[in-house]
N, C-alpha and C positions, 0 to 999 in steps of 0.2 A: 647354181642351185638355189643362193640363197635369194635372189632376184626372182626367178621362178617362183619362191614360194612367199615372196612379199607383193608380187601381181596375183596372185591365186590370193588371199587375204583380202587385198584389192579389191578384184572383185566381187568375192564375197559379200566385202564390208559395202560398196557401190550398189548390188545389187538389194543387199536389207532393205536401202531407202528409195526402192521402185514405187510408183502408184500401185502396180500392184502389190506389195510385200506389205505397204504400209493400210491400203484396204482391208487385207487380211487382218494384220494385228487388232485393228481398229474394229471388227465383229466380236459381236457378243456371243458366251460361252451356249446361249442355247439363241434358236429363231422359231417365232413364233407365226405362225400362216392360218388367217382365215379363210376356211374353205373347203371343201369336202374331199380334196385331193391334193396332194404335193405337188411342190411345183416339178416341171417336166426339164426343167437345166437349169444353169445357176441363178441364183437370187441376187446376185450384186456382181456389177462387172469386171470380174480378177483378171482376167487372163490376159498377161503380158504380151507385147506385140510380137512378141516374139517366141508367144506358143509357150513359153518356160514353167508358166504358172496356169493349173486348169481347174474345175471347179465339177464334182458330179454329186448325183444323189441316188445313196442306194437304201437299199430295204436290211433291219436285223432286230435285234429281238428287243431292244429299248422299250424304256416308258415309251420315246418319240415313234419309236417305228421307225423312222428314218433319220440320215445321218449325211451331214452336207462334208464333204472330203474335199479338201484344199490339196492337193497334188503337184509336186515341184517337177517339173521334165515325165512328168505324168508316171511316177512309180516312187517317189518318195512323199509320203504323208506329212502334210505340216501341222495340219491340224483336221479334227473328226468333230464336226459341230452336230448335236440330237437338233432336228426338225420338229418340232409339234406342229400337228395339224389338226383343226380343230372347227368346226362353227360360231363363231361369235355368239353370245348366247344371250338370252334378255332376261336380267332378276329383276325380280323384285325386293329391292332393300329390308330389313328385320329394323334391327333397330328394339322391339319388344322382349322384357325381363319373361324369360320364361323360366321354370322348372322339369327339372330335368332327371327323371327318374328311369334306373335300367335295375332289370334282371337280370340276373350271369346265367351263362351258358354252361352252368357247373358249379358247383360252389367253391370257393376260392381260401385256402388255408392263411390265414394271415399271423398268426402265432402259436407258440406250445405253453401247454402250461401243466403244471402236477396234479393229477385224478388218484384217490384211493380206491384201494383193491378191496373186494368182501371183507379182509381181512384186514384192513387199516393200513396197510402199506401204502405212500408214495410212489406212483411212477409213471412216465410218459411212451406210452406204448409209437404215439406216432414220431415221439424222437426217437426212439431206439430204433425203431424204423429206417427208411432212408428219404421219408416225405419233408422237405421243406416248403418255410413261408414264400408264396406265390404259389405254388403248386396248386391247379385245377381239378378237385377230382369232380369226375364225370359218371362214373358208376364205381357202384360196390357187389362182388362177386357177380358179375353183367346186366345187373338191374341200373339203369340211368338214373341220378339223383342231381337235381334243378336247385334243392332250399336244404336248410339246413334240418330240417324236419324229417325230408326225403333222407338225408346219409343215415339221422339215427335212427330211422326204422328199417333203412336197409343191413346197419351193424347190427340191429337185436333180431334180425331174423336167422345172423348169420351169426353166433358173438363168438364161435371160433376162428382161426385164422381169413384174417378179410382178405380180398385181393383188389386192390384198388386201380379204376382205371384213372391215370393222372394227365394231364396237358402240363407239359412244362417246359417251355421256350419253345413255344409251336410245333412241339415233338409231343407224340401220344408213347405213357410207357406204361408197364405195369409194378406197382408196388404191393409186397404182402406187407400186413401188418397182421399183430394179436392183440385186439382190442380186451380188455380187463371188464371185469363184470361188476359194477358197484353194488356199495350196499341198497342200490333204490331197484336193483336188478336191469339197470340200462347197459347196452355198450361202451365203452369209454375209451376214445385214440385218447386224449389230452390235448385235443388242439383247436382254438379259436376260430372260426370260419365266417364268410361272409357271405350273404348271396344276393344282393343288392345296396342299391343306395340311389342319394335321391341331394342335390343339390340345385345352384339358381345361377344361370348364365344369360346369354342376350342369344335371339333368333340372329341369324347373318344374313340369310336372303331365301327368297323361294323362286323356284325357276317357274320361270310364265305361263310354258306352256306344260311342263310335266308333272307337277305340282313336288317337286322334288326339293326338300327342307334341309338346311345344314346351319351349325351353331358350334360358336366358343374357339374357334380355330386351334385347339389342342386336345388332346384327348382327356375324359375319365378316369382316373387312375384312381387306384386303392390309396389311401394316406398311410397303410401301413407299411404296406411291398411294396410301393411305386408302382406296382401291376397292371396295366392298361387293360382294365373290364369286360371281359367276353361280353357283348351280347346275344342273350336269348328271345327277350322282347323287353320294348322300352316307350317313352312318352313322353313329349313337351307336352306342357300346359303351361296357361299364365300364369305367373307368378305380383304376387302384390308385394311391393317395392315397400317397407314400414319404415325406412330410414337408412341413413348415411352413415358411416363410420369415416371420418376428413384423413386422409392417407397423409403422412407427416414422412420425412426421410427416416429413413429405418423400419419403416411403422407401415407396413400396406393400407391401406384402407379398404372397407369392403360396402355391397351393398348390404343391409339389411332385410331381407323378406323372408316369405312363405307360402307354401303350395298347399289352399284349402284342399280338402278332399274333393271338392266337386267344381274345382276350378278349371273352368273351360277347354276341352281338347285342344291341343294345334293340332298334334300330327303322332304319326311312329316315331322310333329309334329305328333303324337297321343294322346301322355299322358304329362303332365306335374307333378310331381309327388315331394316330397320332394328331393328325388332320381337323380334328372334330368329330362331333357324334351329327349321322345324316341319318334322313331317310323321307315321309313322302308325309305331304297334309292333308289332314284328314277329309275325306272327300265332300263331309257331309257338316260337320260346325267346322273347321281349322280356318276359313276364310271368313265365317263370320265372329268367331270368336276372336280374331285378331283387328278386327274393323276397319279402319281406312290406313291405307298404307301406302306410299308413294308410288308413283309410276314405275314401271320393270323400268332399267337401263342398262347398257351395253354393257358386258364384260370387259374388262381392261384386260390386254394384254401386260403381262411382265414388261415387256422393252418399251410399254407406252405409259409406266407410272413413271415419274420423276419425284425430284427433288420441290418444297414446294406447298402452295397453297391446298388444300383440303379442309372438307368438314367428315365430321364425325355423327352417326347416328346413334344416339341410346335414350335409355328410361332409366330416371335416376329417381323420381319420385312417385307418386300416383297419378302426374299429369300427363300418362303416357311418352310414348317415342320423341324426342326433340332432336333438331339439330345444334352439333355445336360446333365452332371452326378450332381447328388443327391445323399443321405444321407438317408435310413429310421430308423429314433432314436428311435420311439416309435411303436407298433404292436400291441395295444389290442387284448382283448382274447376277443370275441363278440358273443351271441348268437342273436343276432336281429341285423337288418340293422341302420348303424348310418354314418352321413355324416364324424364324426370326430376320426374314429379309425384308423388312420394313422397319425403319427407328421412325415413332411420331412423336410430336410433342405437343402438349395442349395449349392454345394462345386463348382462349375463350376464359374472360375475365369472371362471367358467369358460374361455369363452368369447374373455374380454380378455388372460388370462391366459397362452394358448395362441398365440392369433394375432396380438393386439392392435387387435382389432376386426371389421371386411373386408378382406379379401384377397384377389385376382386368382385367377379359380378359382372363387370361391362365387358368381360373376353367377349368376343363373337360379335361385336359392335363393328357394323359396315361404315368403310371410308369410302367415300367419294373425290372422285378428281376430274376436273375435266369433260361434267357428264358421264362417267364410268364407274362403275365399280371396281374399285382401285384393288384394295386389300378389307383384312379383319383384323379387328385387335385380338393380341393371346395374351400378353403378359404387360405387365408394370415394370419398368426400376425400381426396386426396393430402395436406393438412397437418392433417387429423385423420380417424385409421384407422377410431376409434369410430362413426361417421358414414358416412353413405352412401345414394344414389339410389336411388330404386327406381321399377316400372312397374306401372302398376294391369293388374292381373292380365284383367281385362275387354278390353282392348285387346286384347290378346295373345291371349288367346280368339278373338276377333271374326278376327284374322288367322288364327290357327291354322286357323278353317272352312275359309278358303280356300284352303289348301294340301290340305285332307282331300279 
């Protein structure tokens, strides 16, 4: 018995180190395929001579759609690789500081504070409540309210018991409240609201032929909820660059600028999304208001960035878009979208010189590799400026369609 079960290990341990065992381990957690349809059998050649190991592609409900199955004696699963399948796509690079202002799809509750009563009393009707900071409201007694203007003339029509419609964690609920009546005779929950905002990041690319815009590789968020910003409608435009803040360890550094009033269209908002904020350029100035811009280039697949030489594209001062050379040191293997599967780092002496690496502002700044559109920057290291995150550009794409 004990012989039986040390030949049974055996071969086990024999079979691990097949050509085919070791092809398999050797696939990346996701495959990426150009072209309007999946492939019709396997992508790489597994299957043992002896039939052991088989290789199929089925249809379910993934991001990918499809899902490459490794198959041991054809009923035990080794491993369920997601398939994307996709068109190679042609951008065209960003590189330009733009500004970047959204309207919420609702006004967004970001603190409470003490209101008095006709009668001098302190009290917070919306904490007594059960409304918390992030909380969406979306209408008051079923009138839609967009600005903060909108809820408190929806509460003074209403200034007995409100019934608020709320978004809060992608669930719609309903909260009552009893708003107080001040001495100025308004409604009063007691609570801070926001219903826009308005900051300065980098274009990332516009698709060649859809005219389909995306920027900053992360999302929008509240600075007070961390709240990712409903869109209701929104807008790049240029942004003029006034100066540098030199990012030091501990110390981010940021761009300096600002969004004149009549600073030239790019384009919509659509979507704001973890991903970045997309959507389409303006049909009519967004091409001319951004002026000459480098050639569209291929999209990179994930499994075709590496480790390695690249440049970087942004606008650090008023002399428009430049290039600058980077570093990519790290390349995760990724089968889902994440803002941080790119480490780069800045080798452009230029570059260091000026900002002292990444700086707050150049999120959405296109890398190039290899002729491709590699990724996008989202973030800095906070204890080294040289350095910094980025988003394979592919991702971003794949959201971008769906805002277009």
């Amino acid at each position: 018995m004990r012989l039986l079960g040390f030949l049974l290990a055996l071969a086990v341990f024999a079979f691990n180190f097949t050509s085919g065992m070791r092809a398999a381990r050797e696939l990346p957690p996701a495959l990426f395929i150009g072209g309007s349809t999946a492939a019709a059998g396997p992508v790489f050649p597994l299957s043992g001579a002896d039939g052991s190991l088989a290789v199929s592609v089925s249809g379910d409900e993934t991001l990918a759609g499809r899902r490459l199955r490794l198959l041991l004696f054809g009923f035990i699963e080794l491993r369920s690789i997601p398939v994307h399948v996709s068109e190679r796509a042609e951008l065209i690079p960003g590189g330009r500081a733009v500004g970047i202002s959204i309207r919420t799809d609702g006004v967004l509750i970001v603190g409470f504070g003490e209101v008095l009563d006709a009668s001098g009393k302190k009290c917070c009707p919306a904490k007594d409540s059960s409304l918390r900071a992030g909380d969406i409201v979306t209408a008051v007694n079923g009138i839609p309210v967009f600005t903060s203007e909108e809820l408190q003339r929806a509460l003074n029509e209403a200034p007995g018991r409100a019934r608020l419609t709320v978004q809060r964690d992608g669930k719609q609920i309903s909260v009552s409240a009893v708003p107080v009546i001040g001495r100025d005779g308004g409604a009063k929950l007691g609570c801070w609201v926001r219903d826009s905002t308005v900051g300065i990041g980098t274009l990332s690319f516009i698709g060649a032929k859809g005219g389909e815009t995306a920027a900053l590789g992360h999302s929008v968020a509240d600075a007070d909820t961390g709240c990712i910003l409903p869109v209701r409608s929104g807008e790049l435009r240029l942004a003029a660059i006034l100066g540098v803040t030199k990012g030091r360890s501990g110390v981010p550094g940021e761009l300096r600028g600002t969004v004149p009033t009549d600073a030239p269209l790019v384009g919509s908002i659509v979507t704001n999304s973890e991903l970045g904020v997309f959507g389409l350029l303006d049909a009519e100035n967004g091409a001319r208001s951004l002026g000459e811009l480098p050639e569209a280039l291929p999209l990179a697949f994930p499994t075709e960035v590496h480790e390695g030489e690249a440049e970087l594209l942004s606008e650090i001062d008023g002399e428009g878009m430049k290039s600058w050379s980077c570093r990519i040191v790290r390349a995760a293997k990724q089968d889902r979208p994440d803002q941080k599967g790119l480490v780069i780092e800045i080798t452009d002496s230029r570059l260091l010189e000026r900002t002292g690496g990444i700086v707050q502002g150049m999120s959405g700044s296109p890398i190039i590799q290899d002729g491709r559109l590699a990724g996008v920057v989202t973030h800095v290291f906070v204890n080294d400026p040289t350095r910094g995150y980025g988003i394979y550009a592919y991702w971003m794409y794949e959201e971008c369609k769906k805002a277009s």
